[in-house]
N, C-alpha and C positions, 0 to 999 in steps of 0.2 A: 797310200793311194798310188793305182799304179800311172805309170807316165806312159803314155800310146803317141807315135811315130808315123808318120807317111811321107812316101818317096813322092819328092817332088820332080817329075820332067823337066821341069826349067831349070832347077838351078843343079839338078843329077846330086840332089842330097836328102840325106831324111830330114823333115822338118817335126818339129813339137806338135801335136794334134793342142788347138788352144779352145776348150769352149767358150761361147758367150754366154752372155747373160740370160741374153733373150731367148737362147734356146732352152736354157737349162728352164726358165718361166714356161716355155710351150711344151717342153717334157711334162713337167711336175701339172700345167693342166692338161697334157692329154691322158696324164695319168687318174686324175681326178676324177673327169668325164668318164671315164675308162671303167672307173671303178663306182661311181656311181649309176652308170648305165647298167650295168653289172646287176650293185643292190636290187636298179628298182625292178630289173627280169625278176632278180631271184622272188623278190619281194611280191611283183604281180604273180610268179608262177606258185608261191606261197598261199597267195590270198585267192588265187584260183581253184588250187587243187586243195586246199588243208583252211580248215578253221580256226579261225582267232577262241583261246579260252572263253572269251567274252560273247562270242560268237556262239558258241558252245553250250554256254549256259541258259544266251537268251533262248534258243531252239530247245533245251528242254523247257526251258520256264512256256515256250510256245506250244511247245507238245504234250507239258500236263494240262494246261489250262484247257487245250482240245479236247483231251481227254475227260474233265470234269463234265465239260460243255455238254459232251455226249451224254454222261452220266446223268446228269440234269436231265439233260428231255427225253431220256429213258425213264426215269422216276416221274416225271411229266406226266411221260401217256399214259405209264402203270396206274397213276391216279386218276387221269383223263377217264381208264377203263372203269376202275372203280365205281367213279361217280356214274359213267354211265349204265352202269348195271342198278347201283342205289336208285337211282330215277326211274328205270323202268320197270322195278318192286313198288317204288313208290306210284306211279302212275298208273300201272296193271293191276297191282294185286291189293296195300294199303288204301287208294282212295278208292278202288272198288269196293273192298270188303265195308267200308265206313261210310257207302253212297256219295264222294268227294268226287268235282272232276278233275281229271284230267290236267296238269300246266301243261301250255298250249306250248309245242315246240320251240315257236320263234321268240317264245321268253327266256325259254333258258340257253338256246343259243345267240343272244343277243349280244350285238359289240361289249364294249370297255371305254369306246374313250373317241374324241375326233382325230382330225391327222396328227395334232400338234400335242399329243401326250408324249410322245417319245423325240419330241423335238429335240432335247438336251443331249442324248444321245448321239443321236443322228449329226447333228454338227459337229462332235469329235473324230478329230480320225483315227480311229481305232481299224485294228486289221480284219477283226470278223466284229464291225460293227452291227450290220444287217442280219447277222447270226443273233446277235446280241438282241437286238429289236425284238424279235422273231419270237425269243426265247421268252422276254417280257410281255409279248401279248398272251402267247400260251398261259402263262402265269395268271395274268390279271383275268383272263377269260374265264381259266378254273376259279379263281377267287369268286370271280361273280356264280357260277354252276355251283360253286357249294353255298353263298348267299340267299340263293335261292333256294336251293334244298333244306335248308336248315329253316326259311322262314314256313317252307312245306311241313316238314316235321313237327315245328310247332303246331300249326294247324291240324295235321293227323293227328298229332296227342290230343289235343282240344276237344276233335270229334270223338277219337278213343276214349275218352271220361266220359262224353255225356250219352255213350253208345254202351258204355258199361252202366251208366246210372239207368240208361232206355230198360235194359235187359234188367237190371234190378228192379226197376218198376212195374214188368210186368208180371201180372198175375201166371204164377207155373207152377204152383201144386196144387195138391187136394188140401182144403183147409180143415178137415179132420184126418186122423189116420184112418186107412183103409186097404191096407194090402191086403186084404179079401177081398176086396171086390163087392164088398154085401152090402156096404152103406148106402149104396145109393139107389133111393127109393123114386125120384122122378125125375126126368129130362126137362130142359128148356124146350117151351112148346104149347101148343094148345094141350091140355090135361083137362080130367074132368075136376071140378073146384071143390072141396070136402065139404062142402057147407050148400052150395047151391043146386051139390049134383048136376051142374050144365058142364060144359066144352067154355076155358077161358085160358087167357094166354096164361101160361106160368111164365115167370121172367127171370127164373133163377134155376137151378137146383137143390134137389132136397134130400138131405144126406141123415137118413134114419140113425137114430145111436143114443144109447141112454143118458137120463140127465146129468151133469159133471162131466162129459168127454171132454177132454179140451179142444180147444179152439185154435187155429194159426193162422197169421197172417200168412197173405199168400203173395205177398212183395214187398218189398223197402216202402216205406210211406210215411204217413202223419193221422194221426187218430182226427178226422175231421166234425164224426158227429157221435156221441154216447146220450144216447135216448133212451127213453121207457114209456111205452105205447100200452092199453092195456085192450088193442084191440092192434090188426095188422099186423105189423113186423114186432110189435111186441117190445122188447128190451132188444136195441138191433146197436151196432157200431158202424159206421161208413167209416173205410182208411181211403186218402190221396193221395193216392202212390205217384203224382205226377204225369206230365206227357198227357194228357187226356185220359188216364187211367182211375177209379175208383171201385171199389168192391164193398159190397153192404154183405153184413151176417146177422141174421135176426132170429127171433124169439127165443135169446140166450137167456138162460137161467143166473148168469154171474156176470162179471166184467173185472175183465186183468188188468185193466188200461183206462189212463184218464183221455179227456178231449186236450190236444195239442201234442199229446204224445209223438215222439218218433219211434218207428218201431222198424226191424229188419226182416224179411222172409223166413218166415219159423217159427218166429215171436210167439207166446202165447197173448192172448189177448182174451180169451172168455171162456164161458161154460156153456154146451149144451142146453138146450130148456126146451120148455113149450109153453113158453109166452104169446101173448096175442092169440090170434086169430090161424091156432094151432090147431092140432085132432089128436101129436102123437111128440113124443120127444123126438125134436129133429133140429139139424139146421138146414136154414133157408138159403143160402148163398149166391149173389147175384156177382156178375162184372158190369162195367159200364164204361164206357168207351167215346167223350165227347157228349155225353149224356147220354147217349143211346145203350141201351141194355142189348146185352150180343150174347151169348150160348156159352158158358162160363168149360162147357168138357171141353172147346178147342184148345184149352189153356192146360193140359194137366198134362203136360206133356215131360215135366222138369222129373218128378220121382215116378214115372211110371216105364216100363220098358212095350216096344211097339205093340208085343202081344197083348200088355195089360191096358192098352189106353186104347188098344180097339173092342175091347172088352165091354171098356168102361164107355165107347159110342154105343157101343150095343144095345147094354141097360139102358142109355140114356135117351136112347131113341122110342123105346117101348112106350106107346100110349097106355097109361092108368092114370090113375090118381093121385094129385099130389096131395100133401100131408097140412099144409098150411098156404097162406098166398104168397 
């Protein structure tokens, strides 16, 4: 250690430089101060400009979760979109097609919930809480808009069955073949009566063709009556095709089919004749429609094409004679 010296004026000699205690205590803390005021620059100028690892991680764990967040209510609206195009097929063109109305707008944009669903939320403090909220109405909003749509679909399918049983029920071919065009001997209409020679309603049509032609049911139905008259409709069948619909075929020579029967559009069901209150072999063929008897050519619209079924009003319109009543 080295030994330090100063010239004293009083006594004109070098003296021993001697430290104290006390000072070498006020060095060593001003050193201290010195060196901790130091740290905490470096350390504030550290945590100013540069990021803790810790720091580092949370800011990506903060910037993927952004990131998903986005993602979310980007897939959100895509479905948002979705649904809103399914709804307005469903409202324009499904419950039109099926005579259905309409759900009234302010059903399917209807809330989710009071103030106090997302309460649990809301009292955390979370940094994008209100994002979060936000996110959760969108959600539950959609839940309900597909709720609803799906209890719609049900319903559309419902009417779709019984709109395909409607259209199977109704009478839509000729119930003999006839792609000639030749079978048909008289319209629905006043006719003159083969027996009375007067002007009297016919309530059917009459489809000339020899004994044994077959017969077809001209819609999905149930065999409701097998008779045998030996006067009138003669040996006739009435099927109940449902809906208000029924068709009678009379003074058949045979019968394919018992009473209770289910039968499909096509069916055979009998034979030609001239039973009853006949002049020629023919069928008789009526529709009825709520009991009312209605012009059975509106209906042949299913196997004929437009030129053959204006064809078929044609002959049908012709005042002669019908063959039977």
């Amino acid at each position: 250690m080295k030994i330090k010296y100063y010239y004293d004026t009083e006594t004109c000699k070098y003296e021993r430089v001697r430290t104290r205690t006390s000072d070498i205590i006020l060095n060593a803390l001003g050193l201290f101060f010195l060196t901790l005021a130091m740290a905490a620059g470096i350390y504030l100028m550290f945590s100013t400009y540069f990021e803790s690892p810790k720091e580092l991680l949370l800011k990506n764990e903060v910037n993927e979760l952004e990131y998903y967040y986005e993602k979310l209510n980007e897939q959100v609206a895509q479905l948002n979109q979705a649904m809103d195009n399914l709804e307005h097929r469903d409202d324009n063109i499904y419950r039109v097609v099926l005579g259905a109305e309409p759900i009234d707008k302010s059903v399917r944009d209807a809330g989710v919930g009071g103030a106090e669903r997302y309460a649990d939320i809301k009292e955390k403090n979370f940094l994008h809480r209100d994002a979060i909220v936000e996110l959760h109405e969108k959600i539950d909003k959609l839940k309900r808009k597909i709720y609803i749509e799906s209890k719609s679909q049900d319903e559309v399918v419902e009417k779709a069955k019984n709109k395909e049983k409607l259209f199977a029920a109704i009478p839509a071919i000729q119930p003999i073949a006839n792609k000639q065009l030749i079978a048909l001997a008289s319209g629905f209409g006043m006719r003159i009566h083969p027996v009375y020679k007067v002007k009297k309603m016919h309530t059917g049509i009459d489809f000339a063709a020899p004994i044994g032609t077959p017969i077809y049911a001209t819609a999905d139905g149930v065999i409701d009556e097998v008779s045998v008259r030996f006067s009138g409709y003669g040996k006739m069948i009435v099927i109940d095709h449902g809906f208000g619909y029924k068709t009678r075929y009379a003074h058949m020579h045979e019968f394919a089919v018992k009473q209770g029967q289910k039968v499909k559009r096509g069916d055979l069901i009998g034979y030609v004749g001239n039973t009853g209150l006949s002049t020629a072999p023919h069928l008789h063929y009526e529709v009825l429609l709520n009991g009312v008897m209605i012009n059975p050519v509106h209906y042949f619209y299913n196997d004929l094409s437009p030129a053959e079924y204006e064809k078929v009003i044609e002959l049908a319109s012709i005042e002669n004679q019908s063959l039977g009543m």
